[in-house]
TIMI-2910 file (N, C-alpha, C, CB; in pm, 1 decimal, decimal comma, always signed):
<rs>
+----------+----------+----------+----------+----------+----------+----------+----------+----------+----------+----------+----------+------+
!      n_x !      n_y !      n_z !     ca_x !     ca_y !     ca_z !      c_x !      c_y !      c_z !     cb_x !     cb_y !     cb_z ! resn !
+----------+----------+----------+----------+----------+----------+----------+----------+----------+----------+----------+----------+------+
!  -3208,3 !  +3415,7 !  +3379,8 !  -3069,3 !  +3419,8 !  +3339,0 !  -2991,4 !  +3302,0 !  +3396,7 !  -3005,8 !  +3551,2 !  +3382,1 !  Unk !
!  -3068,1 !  +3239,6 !  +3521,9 !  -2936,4 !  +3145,6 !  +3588,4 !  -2965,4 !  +3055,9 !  +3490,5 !  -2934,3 !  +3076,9 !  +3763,7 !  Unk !
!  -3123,6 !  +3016,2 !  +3452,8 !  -3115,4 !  +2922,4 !  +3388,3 !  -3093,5 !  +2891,1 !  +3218,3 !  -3203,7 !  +2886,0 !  +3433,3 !  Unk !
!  -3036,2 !  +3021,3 !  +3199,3 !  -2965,3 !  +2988,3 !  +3077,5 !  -2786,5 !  +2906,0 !  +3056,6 !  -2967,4 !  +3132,3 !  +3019,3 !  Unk !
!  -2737,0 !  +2981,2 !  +3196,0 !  -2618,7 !  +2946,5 !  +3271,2 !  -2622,2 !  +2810,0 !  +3271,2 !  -2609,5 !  +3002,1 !  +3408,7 !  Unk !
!  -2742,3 !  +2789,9 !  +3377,6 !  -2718,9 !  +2615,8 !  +3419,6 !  -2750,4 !  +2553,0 !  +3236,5 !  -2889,8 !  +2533,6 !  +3583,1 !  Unk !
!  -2816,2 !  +2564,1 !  +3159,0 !  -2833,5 !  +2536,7 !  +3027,6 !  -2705,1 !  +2498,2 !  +2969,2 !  -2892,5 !  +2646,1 !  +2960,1 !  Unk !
!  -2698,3 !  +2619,4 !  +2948,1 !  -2498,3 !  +2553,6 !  +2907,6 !  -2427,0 !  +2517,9 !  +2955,3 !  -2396,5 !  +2607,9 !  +2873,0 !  Unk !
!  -2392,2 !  +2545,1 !  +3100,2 !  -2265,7 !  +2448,3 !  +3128,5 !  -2299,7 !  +2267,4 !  +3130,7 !  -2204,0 !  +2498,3 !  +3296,0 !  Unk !
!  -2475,7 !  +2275,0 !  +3113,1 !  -2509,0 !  +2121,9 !  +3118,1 !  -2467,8 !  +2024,0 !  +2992,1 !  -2665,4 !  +2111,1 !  +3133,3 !  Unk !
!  -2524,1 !  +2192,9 !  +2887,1 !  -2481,2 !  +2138,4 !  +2738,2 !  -2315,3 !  +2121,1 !  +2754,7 !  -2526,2 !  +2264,9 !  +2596,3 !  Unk !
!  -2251,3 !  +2221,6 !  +2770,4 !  -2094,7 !  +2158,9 !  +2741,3 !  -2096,6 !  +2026,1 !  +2833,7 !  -1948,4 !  +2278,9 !  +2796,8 !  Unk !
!  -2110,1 !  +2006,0 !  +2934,5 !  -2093,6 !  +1888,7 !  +2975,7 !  -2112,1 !  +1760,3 !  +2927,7 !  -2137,9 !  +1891,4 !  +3049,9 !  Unk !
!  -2272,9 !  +1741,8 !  +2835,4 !  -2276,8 !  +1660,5 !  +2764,6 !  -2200,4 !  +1660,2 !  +2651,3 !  -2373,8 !  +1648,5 !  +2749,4 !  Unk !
!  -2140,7 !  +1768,6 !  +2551,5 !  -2049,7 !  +1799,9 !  +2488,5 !  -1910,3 !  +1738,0 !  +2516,6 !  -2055,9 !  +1917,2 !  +2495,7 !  Unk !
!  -1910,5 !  +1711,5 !  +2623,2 !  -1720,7 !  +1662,3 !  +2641,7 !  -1764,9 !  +1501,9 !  +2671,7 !  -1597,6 !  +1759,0 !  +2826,0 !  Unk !
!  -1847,7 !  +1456,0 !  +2760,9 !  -1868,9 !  +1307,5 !  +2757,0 !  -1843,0 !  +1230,5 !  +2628,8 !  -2004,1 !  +1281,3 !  +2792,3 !  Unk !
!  -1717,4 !  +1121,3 !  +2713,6 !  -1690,5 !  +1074,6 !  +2602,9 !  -1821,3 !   +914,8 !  +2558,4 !  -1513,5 !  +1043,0 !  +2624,9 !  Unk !
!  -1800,3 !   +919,9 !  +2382,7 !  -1918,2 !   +770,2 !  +2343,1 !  -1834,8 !   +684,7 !  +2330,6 !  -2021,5 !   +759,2 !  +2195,9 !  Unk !
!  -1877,9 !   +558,4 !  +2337,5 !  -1803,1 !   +452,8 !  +2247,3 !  -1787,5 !   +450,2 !  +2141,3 !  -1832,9 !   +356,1 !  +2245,0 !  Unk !
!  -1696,8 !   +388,5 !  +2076,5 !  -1736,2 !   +374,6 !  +1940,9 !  -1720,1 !   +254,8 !  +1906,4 !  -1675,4 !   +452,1 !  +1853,7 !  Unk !
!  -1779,9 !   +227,1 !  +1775,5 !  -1810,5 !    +53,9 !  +1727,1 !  -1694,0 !    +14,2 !  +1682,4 !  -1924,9 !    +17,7 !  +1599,0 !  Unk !
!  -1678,9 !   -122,6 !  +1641,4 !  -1575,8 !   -186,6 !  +1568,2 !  -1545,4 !   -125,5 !  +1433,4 !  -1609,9 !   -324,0 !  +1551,6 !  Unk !
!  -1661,4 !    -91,8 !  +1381,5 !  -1628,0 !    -10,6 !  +1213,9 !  -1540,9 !    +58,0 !  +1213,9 !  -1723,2 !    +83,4 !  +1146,6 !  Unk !
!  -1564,6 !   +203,8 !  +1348,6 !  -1476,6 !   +285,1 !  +1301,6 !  -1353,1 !   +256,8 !  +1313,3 !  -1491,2 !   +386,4 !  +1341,6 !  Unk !
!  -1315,8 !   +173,9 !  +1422,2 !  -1168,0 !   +122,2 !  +1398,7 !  -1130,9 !    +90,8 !  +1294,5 !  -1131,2 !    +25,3 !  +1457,5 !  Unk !
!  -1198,9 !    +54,0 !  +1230,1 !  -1174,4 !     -7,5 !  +1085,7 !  -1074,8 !    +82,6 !   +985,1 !  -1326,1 !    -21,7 !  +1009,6 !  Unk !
!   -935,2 !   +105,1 !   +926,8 !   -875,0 !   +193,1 !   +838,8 !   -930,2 !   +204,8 !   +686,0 !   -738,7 !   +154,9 !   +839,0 !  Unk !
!   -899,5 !   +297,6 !   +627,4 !   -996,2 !   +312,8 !   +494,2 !   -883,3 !   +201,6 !   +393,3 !  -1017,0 !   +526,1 !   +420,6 !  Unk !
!   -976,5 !   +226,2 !   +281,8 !   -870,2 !   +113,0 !   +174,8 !   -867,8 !   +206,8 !    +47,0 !   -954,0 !    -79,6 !   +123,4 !  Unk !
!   -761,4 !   +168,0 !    -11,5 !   -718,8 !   +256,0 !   -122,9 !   -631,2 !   +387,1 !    -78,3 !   -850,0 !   +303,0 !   -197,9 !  Unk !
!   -630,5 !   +523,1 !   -114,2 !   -520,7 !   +628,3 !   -117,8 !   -525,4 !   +671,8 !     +9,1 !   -534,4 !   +745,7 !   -219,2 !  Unk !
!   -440,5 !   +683,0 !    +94,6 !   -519,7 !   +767,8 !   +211,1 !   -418,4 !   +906,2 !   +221,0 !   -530,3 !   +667,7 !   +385,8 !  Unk !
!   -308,5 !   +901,1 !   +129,4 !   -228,8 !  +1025,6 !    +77,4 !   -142,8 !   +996,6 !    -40,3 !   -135,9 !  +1083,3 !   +187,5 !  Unk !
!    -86,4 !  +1081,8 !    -72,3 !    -25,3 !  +1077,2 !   -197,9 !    +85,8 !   +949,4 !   -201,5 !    +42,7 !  +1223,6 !   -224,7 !  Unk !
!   +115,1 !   +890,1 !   -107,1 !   +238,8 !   +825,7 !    -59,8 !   +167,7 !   +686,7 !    -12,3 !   +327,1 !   +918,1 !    +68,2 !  Unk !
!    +51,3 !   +697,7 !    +35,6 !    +54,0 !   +598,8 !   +116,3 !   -112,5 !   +518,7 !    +62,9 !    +77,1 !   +663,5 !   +288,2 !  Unk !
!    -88,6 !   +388,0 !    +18,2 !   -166,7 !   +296,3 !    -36,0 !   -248,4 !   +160,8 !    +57,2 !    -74,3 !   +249,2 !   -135,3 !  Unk !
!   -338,9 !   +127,6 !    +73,6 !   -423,7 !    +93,6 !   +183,6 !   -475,9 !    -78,5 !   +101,1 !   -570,2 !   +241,6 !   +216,0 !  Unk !
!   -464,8 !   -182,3 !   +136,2 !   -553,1 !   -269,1 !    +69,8 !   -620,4 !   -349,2 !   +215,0 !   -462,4 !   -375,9 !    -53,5 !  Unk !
!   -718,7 !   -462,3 !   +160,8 !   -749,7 !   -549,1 !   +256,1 !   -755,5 !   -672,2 !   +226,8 !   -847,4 !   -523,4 !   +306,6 !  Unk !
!   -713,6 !   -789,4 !   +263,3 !   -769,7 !   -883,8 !   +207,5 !   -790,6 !  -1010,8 !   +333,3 !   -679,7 !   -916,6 !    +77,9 !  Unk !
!   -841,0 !  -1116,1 !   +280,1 !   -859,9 !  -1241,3 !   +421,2 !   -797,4 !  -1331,5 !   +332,6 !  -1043,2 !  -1305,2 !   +493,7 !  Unk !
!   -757,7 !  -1418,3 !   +400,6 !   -697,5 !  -1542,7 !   +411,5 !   -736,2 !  -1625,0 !   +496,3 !   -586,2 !  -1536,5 !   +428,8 !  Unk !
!   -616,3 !  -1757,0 !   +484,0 !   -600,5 !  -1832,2 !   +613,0 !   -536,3 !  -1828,3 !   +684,7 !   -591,9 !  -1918,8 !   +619,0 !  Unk !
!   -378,2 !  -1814,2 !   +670,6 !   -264,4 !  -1757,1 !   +767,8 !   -239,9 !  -1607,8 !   +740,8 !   -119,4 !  -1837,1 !   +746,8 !  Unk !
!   -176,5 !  -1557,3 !   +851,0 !   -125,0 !  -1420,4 !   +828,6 !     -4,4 !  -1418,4 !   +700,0 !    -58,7 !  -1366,5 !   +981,0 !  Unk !
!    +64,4 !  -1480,2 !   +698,3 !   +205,0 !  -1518,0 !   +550,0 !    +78,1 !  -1509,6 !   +432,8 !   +320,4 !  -1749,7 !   +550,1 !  Unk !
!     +7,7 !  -1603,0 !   +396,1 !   -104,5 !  -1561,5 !   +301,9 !   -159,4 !  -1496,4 !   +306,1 !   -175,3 !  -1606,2 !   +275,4 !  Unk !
!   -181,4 !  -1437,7 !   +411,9 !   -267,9 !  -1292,2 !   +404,6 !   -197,7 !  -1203,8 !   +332,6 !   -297,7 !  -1218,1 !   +543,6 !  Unk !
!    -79,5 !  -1165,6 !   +396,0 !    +31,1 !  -1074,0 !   +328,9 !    +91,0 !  -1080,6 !   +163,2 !   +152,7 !  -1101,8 !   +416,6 !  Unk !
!    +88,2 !  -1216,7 !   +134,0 !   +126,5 !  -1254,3 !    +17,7 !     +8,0 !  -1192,1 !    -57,8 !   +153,5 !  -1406,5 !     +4,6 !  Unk !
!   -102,0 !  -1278,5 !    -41,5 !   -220,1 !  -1188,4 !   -120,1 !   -250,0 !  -1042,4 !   -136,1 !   -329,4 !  -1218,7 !    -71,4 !  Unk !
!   -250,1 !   -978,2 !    -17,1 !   -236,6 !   -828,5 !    -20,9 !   -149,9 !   -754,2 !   -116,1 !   -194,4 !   -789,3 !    +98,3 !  Unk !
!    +23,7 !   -812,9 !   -178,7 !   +163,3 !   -771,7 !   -207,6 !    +53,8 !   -811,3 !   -388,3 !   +352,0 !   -892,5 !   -120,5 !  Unk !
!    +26,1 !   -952,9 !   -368,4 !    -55,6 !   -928,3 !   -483,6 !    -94,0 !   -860,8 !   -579,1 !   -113,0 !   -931,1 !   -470,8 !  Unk !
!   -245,7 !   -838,0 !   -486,6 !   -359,1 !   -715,8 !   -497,6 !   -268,1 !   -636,2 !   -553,8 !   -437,9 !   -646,5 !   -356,1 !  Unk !
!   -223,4 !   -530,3 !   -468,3 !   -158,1 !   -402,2 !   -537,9 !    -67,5 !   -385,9 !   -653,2 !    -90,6 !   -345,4 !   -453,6 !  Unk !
!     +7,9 !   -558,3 !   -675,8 !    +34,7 !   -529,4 !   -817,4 !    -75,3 !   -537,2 !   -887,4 !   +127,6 !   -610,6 !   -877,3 !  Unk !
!   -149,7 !   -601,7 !   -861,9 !   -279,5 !   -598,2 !   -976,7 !   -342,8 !   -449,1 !   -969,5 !   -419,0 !   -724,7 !   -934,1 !  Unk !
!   -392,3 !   -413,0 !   -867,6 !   -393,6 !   -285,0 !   -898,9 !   -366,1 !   -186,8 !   -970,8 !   -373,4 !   -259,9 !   -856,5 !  Unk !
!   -209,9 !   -233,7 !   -943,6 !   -118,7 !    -98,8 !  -1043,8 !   -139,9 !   -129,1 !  -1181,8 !    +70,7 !    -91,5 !  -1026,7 !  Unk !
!   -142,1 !   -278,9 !  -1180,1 !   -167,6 !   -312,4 !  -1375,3 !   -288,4 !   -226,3 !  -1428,9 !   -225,1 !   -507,4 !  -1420,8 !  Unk !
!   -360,7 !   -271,5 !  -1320,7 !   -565,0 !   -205,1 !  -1411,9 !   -514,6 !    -25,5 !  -1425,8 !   -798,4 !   -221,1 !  -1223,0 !  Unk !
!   -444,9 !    +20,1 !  -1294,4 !   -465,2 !   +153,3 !  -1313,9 !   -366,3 !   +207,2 !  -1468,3 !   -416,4 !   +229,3 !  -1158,2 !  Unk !
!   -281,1 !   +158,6 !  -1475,4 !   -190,9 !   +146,6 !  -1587,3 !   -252,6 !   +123,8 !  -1727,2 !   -101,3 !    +38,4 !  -1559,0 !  Unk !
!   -325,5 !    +24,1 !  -1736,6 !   -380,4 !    -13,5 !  -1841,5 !   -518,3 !    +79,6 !  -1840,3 !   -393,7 !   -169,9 !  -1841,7 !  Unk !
!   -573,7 !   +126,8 !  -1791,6 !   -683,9 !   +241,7 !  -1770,1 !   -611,7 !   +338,0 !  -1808,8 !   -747,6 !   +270,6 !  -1626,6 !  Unk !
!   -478,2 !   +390,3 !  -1804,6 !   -451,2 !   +530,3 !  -1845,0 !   -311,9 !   +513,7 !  -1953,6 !   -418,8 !   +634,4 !  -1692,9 !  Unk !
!   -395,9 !   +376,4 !  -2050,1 !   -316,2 !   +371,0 !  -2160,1 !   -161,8 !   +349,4 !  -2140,3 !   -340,0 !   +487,9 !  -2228,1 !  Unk !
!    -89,0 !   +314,4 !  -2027,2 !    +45,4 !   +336,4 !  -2035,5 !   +115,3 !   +166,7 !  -2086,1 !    +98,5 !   +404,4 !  -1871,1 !  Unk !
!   +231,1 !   +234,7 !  -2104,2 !   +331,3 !   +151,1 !  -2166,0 !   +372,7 !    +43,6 !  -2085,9 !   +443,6 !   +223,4 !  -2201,7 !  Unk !
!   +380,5 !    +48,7 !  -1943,5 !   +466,5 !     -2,4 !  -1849,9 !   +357,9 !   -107,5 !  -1784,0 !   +536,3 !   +117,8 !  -1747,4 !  Unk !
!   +297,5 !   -218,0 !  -1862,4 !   +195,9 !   -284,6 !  -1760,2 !   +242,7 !   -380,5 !  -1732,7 !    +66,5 !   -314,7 !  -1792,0 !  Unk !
!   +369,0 !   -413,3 !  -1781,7 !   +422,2 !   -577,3 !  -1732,8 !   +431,5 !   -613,2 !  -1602,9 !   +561,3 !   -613,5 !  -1772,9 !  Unk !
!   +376,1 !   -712,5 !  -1545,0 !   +356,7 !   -725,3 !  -1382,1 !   +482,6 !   -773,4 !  -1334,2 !   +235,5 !   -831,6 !  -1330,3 !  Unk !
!   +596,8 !   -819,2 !  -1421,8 !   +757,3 !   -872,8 !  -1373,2 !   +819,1 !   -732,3 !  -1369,2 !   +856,2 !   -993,0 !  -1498,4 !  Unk !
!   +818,2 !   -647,4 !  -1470,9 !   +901,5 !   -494,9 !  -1452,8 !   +818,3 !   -408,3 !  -1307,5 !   +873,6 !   -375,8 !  -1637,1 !  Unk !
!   +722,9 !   -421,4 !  -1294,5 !   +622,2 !   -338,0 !  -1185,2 !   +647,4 !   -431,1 !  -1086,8 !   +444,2 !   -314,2 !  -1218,7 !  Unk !
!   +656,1 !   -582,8 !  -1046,6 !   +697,7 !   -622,5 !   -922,9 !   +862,9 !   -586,2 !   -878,2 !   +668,6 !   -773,0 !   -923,8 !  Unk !
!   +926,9 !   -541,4 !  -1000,9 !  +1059,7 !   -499,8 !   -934,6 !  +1029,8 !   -365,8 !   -877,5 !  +1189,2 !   -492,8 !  -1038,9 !  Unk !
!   +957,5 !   -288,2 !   -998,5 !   +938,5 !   -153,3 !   -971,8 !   +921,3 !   -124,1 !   -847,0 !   +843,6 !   -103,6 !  -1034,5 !  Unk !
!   +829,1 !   -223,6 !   -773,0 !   +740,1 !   -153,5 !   -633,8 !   +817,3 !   -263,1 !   -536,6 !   +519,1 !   -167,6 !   -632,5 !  Unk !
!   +947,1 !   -319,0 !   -564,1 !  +1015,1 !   -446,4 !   -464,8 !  +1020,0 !   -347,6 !   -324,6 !  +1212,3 !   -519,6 !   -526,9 !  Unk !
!  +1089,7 !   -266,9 !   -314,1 !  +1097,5 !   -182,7 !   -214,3 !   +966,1 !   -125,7 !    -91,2 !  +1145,8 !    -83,5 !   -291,2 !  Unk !
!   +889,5 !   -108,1 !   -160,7 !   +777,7 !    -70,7 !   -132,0 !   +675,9 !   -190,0 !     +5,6 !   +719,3 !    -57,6 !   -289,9 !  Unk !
!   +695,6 !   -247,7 !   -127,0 !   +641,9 !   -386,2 !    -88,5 !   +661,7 !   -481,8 !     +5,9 !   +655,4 !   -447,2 !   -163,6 !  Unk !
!   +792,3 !   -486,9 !     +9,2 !   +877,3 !   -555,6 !   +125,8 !   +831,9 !   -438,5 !   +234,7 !  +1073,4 !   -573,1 !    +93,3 !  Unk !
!   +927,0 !   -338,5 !   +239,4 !   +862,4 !   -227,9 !   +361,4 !   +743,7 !   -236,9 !   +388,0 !   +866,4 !    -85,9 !   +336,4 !  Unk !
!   +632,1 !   -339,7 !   +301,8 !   +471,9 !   -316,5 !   +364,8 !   +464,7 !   -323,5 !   +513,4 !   +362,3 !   -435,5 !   +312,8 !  Unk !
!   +353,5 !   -278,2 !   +559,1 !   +341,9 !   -314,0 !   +684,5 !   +156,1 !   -381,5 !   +711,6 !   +392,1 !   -163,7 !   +775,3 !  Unk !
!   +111,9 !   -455,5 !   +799,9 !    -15,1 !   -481,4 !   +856,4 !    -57,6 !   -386,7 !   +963,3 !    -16,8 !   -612,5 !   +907,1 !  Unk !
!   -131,5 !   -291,2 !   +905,3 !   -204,8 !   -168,1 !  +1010,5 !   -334,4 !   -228,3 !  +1127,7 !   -297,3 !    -36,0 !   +888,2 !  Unk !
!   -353,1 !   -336,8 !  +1083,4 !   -510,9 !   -375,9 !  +1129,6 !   -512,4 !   -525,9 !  +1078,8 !   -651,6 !   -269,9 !  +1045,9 !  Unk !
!   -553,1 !   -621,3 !  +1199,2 !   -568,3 !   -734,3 !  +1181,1 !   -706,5 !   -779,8 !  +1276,9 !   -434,3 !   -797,0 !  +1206,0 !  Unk !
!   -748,0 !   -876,2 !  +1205,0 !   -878,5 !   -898,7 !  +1251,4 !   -890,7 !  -1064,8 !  +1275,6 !   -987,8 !   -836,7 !  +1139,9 !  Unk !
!   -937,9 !  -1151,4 !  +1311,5 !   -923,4 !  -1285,6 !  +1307,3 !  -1120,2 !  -1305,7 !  +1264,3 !   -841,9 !  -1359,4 !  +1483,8 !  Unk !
!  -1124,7 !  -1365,4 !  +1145,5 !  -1201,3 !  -1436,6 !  +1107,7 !  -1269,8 !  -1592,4 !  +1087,8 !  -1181,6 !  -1398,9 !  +1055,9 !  Unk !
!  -1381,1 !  -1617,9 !  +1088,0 !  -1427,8 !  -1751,4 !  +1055,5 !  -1327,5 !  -1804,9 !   +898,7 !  -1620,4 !  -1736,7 !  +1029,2 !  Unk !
!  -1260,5 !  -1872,2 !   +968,1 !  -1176,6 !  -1950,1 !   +888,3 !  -1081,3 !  -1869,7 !   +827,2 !  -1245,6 !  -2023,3 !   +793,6 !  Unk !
!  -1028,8 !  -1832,7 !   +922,5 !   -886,1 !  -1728,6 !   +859,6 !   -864,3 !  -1590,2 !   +935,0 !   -913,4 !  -1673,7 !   +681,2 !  Unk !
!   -811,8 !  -1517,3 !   +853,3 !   -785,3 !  -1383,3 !   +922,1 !   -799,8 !  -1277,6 !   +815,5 !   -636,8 !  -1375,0 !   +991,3 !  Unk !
!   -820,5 !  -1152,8 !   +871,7 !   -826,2 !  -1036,3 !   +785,0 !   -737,4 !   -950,5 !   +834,0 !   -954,0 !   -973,4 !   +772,4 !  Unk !
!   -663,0 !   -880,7 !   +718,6 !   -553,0 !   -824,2 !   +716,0 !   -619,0 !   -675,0 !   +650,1 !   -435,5 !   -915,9 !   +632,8 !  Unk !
!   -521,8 !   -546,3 !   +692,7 !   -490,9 !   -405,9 !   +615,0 !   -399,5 !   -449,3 !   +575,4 !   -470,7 !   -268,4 !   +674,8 !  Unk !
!   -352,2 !   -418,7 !   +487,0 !   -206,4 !   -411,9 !   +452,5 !   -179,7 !   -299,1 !   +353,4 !   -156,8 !   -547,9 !   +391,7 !  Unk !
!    -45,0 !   -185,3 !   +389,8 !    -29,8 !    -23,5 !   +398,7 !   +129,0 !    -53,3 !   +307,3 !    -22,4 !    +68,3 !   +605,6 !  Unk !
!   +141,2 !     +3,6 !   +184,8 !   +255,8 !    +56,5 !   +148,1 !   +298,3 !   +180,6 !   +152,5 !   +270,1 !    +31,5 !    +55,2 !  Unk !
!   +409,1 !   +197,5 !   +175,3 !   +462,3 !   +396,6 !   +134,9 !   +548,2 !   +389,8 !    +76,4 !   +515,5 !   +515,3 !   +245,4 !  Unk !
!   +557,0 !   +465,9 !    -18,1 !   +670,7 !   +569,0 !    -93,4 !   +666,3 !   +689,3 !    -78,1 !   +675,8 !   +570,7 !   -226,8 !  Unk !
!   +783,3 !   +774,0 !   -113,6 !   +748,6 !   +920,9 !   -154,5 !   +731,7 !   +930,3 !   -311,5 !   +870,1 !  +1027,2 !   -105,4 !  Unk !
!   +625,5 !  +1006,1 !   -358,8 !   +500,1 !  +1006,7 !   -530,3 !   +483,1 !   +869,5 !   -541,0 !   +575,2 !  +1072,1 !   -722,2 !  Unk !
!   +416,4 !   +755,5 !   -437,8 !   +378,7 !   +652,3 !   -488,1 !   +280,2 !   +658,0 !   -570,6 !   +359,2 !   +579,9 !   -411,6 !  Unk !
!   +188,1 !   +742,6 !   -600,1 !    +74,1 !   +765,5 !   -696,0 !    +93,5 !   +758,6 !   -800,1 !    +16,6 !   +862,3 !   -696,2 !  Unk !
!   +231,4 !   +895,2 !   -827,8 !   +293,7 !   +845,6 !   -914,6 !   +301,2 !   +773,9 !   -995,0 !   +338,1 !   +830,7 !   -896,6 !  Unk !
!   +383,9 !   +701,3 !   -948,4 !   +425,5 !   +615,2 !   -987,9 !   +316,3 !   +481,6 !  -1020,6 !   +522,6 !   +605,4 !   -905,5 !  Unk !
!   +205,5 !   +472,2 !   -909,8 !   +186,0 !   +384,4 !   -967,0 !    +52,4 !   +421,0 !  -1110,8 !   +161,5 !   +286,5 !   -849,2 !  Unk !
!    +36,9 !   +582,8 !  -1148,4 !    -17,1 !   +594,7 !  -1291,1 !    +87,1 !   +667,2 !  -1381,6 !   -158,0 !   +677,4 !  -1293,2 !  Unk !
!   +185,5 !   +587,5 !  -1377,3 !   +361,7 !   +595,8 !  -1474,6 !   +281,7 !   +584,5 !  -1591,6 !   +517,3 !   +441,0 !  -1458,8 !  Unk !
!   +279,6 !   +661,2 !  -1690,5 !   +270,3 !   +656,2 !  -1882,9 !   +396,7 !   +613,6 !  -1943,2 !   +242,6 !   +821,3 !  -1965,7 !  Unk !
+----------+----------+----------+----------+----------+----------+----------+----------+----------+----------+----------+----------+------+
</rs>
């Protein structure tokens, strides 16, 4: 019996030790990560181009998803006003410095950004 005792409290012990963890998992996901909140990544050379490219991306995004679900609204001048707000409020969640440049997250929110961005 003791040594079922000593058994487990050895197991919980190894149980609470904390591991490392790798660079990956730091890593944030890309694409939806809630109804509100939109995830991209991209590299560059400066952080300003990084960001610019990212503000990009997600209009392009919104075009394909738009034009995938048949809607009316794919013009990328009416949808860069649409998402001006958004966009500007972006923020950089995760930055990384790369061979010849840098890598960026870059995170928008709205409230129903999903929504919005598969508008018919």
């Amino acid at each position: 019996m003791k040594h079922i005792v000593y058994a487990f409290v050895f197991a919980s012990f190894l149980s609470c030790v904390s591991t490392t963890t790798s660079e990956d998992s730091k890593t944030p996901a890309t694409g939806w990560t809630d109804d509100d909140t939109y995830t991209v990544t991209v590299n560059d050379v400066t952080e300003k181009k990084a960001v610019e490219q990212a503000k990009y991306q997600i209009l392009k995004d919104i075009v394909n998803v738009r034009v995938k679900n048949n809607s009316r609204y794919t013009d990328i001048i009416k949808i860069r006003e649409e998402f001006e707000i958004p966009l500007q409020n972006g923020k950089i969640i995760n930055k990384r410095d790369i061979p010849g440049g840098i890598q960026i997250y870059f995170q928008i929110r709205d409230t129903g950004l999903r929504q919005k961005f598969q508008r018919q």
